[in-house]
N, C-alpha and C positions, 0 to 999 in steps of 0.2 A: 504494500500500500504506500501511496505518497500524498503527500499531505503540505499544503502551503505553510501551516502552523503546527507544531507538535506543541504544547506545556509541559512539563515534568512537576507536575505535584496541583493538586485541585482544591488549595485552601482559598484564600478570600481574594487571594491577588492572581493564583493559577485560574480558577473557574472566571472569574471574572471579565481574564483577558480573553480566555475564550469564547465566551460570549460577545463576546464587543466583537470578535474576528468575526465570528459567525455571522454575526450582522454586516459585517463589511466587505463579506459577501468570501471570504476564506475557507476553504475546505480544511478544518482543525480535527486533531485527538486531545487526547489529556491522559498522560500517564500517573496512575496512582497504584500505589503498593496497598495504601489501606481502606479506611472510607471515605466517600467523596465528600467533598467538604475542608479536609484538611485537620488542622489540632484547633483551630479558629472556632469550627462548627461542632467540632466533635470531642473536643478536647481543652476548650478555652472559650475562649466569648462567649459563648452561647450557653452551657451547660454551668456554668460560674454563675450567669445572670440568675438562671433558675434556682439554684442553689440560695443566693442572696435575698432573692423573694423570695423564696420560704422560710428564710430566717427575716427577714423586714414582716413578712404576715404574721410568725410566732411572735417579734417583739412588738406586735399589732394589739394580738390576740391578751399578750401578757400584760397589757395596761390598756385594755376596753375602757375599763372602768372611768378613766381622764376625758372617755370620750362621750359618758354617759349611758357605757353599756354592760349591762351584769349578767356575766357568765358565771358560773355555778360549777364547782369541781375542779380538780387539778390539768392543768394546762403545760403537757408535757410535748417536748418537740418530736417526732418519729421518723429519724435519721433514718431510716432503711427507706422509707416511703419519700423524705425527700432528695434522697439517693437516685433511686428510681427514677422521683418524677424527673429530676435533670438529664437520665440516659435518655427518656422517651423524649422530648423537646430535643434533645441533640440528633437524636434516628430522626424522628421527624423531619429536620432541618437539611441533612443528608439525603433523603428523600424527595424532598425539593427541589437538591443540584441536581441530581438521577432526573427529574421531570423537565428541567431547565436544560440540560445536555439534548434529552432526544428533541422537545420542543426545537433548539436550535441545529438540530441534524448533525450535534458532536460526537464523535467516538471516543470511546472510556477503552483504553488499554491498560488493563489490569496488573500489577507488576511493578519491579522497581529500574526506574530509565535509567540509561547512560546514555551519555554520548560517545558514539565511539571513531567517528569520521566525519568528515565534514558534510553536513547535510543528513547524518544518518544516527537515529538512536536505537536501540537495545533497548528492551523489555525482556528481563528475567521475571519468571511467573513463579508463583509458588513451586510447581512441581519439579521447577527446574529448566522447564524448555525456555529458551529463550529465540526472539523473534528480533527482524530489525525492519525500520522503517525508515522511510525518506520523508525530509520534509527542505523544502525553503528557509524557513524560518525556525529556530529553537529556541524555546521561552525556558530558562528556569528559577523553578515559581517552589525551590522545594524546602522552605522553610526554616521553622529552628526549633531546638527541644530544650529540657531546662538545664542549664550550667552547673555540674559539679567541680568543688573546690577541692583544693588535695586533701583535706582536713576533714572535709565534708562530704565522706562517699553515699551515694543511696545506696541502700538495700533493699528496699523496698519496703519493710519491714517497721522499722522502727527511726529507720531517717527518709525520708520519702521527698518526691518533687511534687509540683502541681497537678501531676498527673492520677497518681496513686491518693493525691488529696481528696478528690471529686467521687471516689469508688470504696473507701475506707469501708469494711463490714461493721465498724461501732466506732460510735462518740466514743472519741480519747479523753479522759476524765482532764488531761492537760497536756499542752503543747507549749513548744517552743518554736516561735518564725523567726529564721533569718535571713531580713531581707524586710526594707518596706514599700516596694516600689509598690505599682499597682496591686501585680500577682500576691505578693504577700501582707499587703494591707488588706487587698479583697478578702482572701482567707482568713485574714485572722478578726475580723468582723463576723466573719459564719461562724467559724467557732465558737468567740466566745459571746454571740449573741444566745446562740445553744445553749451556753452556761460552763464548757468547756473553760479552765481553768490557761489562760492565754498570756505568755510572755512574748513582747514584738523586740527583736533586738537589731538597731540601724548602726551599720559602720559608723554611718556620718553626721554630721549633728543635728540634723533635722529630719524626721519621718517624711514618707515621701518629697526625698530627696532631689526633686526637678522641679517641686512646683514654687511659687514664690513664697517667701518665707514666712509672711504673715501667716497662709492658707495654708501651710505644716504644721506652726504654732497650734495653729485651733481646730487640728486634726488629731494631735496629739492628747490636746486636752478633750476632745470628745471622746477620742477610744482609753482612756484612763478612766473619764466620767462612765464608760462602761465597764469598767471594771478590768480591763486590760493593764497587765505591765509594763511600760515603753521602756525601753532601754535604748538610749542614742549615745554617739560618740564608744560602744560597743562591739565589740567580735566573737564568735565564739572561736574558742582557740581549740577543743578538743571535745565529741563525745564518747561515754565508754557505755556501750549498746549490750556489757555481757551480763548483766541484772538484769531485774522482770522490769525497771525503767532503765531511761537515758538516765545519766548522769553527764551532764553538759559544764564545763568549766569556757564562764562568761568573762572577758577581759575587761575593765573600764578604765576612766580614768583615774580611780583609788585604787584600783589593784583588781585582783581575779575573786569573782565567787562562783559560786559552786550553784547550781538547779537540777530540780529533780523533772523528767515528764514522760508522758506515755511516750508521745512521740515528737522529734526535730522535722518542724519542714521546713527544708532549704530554699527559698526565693531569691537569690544571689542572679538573678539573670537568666539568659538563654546563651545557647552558643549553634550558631549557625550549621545547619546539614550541607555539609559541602561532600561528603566522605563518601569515594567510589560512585559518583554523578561523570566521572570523564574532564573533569576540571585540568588536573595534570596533566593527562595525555595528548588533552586538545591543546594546550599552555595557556588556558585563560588567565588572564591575570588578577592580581590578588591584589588587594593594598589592606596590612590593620588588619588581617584577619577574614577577609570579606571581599567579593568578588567588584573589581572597579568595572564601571558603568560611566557612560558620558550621561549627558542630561535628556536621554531618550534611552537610556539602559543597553545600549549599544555597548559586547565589552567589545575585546580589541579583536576577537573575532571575528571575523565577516558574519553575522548569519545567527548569532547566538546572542542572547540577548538574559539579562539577569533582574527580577524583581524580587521586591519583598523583606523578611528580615535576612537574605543571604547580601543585598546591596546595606551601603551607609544611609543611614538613616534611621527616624524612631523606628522600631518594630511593634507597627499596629497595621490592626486589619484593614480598616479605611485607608491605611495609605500604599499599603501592598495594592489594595484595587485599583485606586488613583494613577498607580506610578504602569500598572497590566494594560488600563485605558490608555496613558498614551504612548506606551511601549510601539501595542497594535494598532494604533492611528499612524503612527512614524512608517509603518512597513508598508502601511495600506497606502499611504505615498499621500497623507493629508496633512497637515500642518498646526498635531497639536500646541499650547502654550507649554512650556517647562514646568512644571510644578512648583510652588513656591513653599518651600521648608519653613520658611518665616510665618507662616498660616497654616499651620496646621492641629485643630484642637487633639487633646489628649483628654482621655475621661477614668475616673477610678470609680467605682459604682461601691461603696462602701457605704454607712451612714451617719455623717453626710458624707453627701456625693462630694467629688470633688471635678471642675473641669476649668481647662484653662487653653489660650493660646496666645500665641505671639511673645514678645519678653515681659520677664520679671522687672519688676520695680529697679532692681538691682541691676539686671542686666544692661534696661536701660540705659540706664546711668553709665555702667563701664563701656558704654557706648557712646557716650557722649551727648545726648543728649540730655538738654533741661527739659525738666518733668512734669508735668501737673497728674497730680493722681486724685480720683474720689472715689472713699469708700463707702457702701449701704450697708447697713447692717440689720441682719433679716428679724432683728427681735421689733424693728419697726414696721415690717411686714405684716398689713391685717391677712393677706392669704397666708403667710407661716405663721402667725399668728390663730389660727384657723385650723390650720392645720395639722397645729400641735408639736411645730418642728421649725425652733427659730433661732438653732442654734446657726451660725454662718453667715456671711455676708457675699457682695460682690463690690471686685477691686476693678477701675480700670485707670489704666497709664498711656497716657498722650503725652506727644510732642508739645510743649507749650509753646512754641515758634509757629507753626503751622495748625496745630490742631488737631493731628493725625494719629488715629488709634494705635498705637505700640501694641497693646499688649491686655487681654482680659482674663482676671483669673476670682475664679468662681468655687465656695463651697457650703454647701447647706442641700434640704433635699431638692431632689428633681432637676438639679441646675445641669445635667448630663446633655438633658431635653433644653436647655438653654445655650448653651454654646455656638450653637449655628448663629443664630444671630450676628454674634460679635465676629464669626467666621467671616459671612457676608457682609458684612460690614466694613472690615479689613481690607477685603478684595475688592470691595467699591472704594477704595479711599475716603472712605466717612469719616466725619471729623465729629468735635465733642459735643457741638452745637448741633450736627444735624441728630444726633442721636437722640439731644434733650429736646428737641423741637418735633421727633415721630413720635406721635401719640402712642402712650404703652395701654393694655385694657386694664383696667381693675376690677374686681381684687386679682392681680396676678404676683406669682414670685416676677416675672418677668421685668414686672415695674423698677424693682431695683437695679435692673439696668438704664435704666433712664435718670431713674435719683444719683446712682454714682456716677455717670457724667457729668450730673446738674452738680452732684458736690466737690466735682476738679472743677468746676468754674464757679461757686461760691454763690450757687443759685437752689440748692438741693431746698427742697417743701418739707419733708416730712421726718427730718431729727435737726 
């Protein structure tokens, strides 16, 4: 078979691209060893979110009462059932790409690709036979898994990654995360919303450690206000897994203490799947660990092309798609724009949420420009007010020369669901005035982004 387009791996930025081709009129496959979908669908984003909602509906259920509603009996969480419900939304969701492939007349080549010449990949199948194909064009879209440390080996068992986190047979009476990025902020919110007994331990000195430092600060103090341990400016330096617990020796800044827990999950990162894909043989080139791309993912290849978290850049799913989209507008001989790195939101779906884009307060600044910054703060919120949830504010940072959004970073609930906004907003060059002058609807969270423009420019109504 020959094929304008092959993909090597069918998560949010493989499927994607093949879609788009398909429409642009491309005879496409997509090579995948597991389920279609990727670790995105079936392994991350998606089964995470389920997960979270059923711990946001128990910590619903467990204080009715504030909301005026009296339930009767013990209100106990049933990890096995919300285990479950997360697999079936992930099949489901898998299910979907399966209906969107044949919908777009793709073929699913079962197996793990290589490239092995130019123009030509390999498909090894389970059983061993393997096939080769021709294509024009070679996308690879094949992803990344979660990063073990030397110090930090999985076992599966009693130190675990993301993966084995989502499929545990029982609530661990307690845990230890390390790592607060998304991955391991999200979890340790499931946790110990559950009632799981939860220590979060950050190298660096701020809990999610990318976002602006206010919006860390009062993530910090939410997940202690639940009962979580934070530990920042921390390592863990060694576990010993030969007891019926971990015994974890914590490093700080006074010296090392000792923890006891069911189980270590490592959230230390992902490290890119490059291994045995044909990388070497074909001499792709590498820079940092990670396959170089021009700004159409072009590597130095003729004909081979690299998206996702195997190229630089964050490692999210929106932008593996973003970057699949205009990979295959470039081939299809159309004239997509470059993607701009500077605009691109990042979401943690914890509670509160947290979402943000463009620069930090901070970064700003070591950028050179003067600032004007306004912050809302949602306890002045009659819909978080309302709502029951006013813990969090939104931040945003302008140019005070121009007027030009830098930068919006947002935490408290639902604000995930707000972030477009300030996206589009960015990519229109809107400024601080046009902001506070579109009308927001009330009662909305949403409102508060129109107050903290109005309070970078010393006009804000309502604190």
């Amino acid at each position: 078979m020959s094929y304008d387009l092959i993909v090597i791996g069918s998560g949010p930025g493989g499927y994607v691209a093949a879609i788009r081709a398909s429409q642009l009129g491309m005879k496409t496959a997509v090579v995948e060893k597991a389920e279609l979908g990727g670790v995105c669908l079936n392994w991350g984003c998606i089964p995470t979110k389920s997960l979270l909602k059923s711990a946001q509906v128990f910590d619903y259920t467990k204080n009715a009462a504030n909301y005026g509603v009296k339930i009767d009996g013990d209100i106990k969480p049933d990890f096995e059932a919300m285990i479950g419900r997360s697999r079936e939304v992930a099949n489901g969701m898998s299910k979907g790409i399966e209906f969107l492939f044949k919908k777009n007349k793709i073929d699913v080549l079962n197996g793990f690709g290589k490239i092995v010449d130019k123009g030509k990949v390999e498909v090894a199948g389970d059983k061993g036979k393997k096939e080769v194909y021709e294509a024009k064009n070679i996308m690879l879209a094949t992803g990344a898994r979660s990063k073990e440390l030397p110090n930090l080996k999985q076992d599966g068992e009693k130190i675990i990654g993301y993966r084995k986190a989502m499929t545990l047979e029982k609530q661990p009476e307690s845990m230890v995360v390390v790592g607060s990025g998304a991955i391991g902020a999200e979890f340790a919110y499931f946790y110990a919303t559950l009632g799981t007994k939860v220590t979060l331990v950050e190298f660096l000195p701020n809990v999610l450690p990318n976002e602006d430092e206010e919006v860390s600060k009062q993530m910090a103090r939410s997940f202690k206000k639940a009962g979580m341990k934070v530990m920042t400016n921390s390592s863990v330096e060694k576990v010993d897994t030969s007891g019926k617990k971990c015994k974890v020796t914590i490093k700080t800044k006074k010296g090392e203490e000792q923890h006891e827990a069911d189980i270590v999950l490592s959230a230390v990162g992902i490290a890119p799947n490059l291994e045995g894909i044909g990388i070497e043989e074909m001499g792709v080139e590498l820079e940092n660990g990670k396959v170089k791309v021009d700004e159409f993912y072009r590597t130095n290849i003729e004909g081979v092309y690299a998206i996702g978290d195997i190229v630089h850049g964050p490692a999210l799913a929106h932008v593996a798609s973003a970057e699949g989209i205009c990979a295959v507008e470039k081939i299809a001989g159309e004239n997509p724009q470059p993607i701009d790195y500077g605009n691109l939101p990042g979401n943690t779906y914890t509670m509160p949420e947290v979402a943000s884009v463009g620069m930090t307060e901070k970064q700003a600044k070591e950028a050179g420009y003067e600032v004007r910054v306004g912050k809302f703060p949602f306890t002045a919120s009659g819909k978080a007010s309302a709502a029951g949830h006013k813990d969090g504010f939104v931040k945003l940072v302008f140019d005070k020369k121009y007027g030009e959004l830098l930068g919006g970073h947002m935490i408290g609930q639902n604000v995930t669901e707000m972030i477009a906004e300030l996206v589009v907003a960015k990519k229109l060059e809107t400024t601080g005035h046009e902001i506070i002058k579109s009308v927001h609807p009330h009662p909305t969270m949403s409102e508060a982004v129109m107050e903290a423009a109005a309070a970078a420019y010393d006009e804000v109504i309502h604190i």
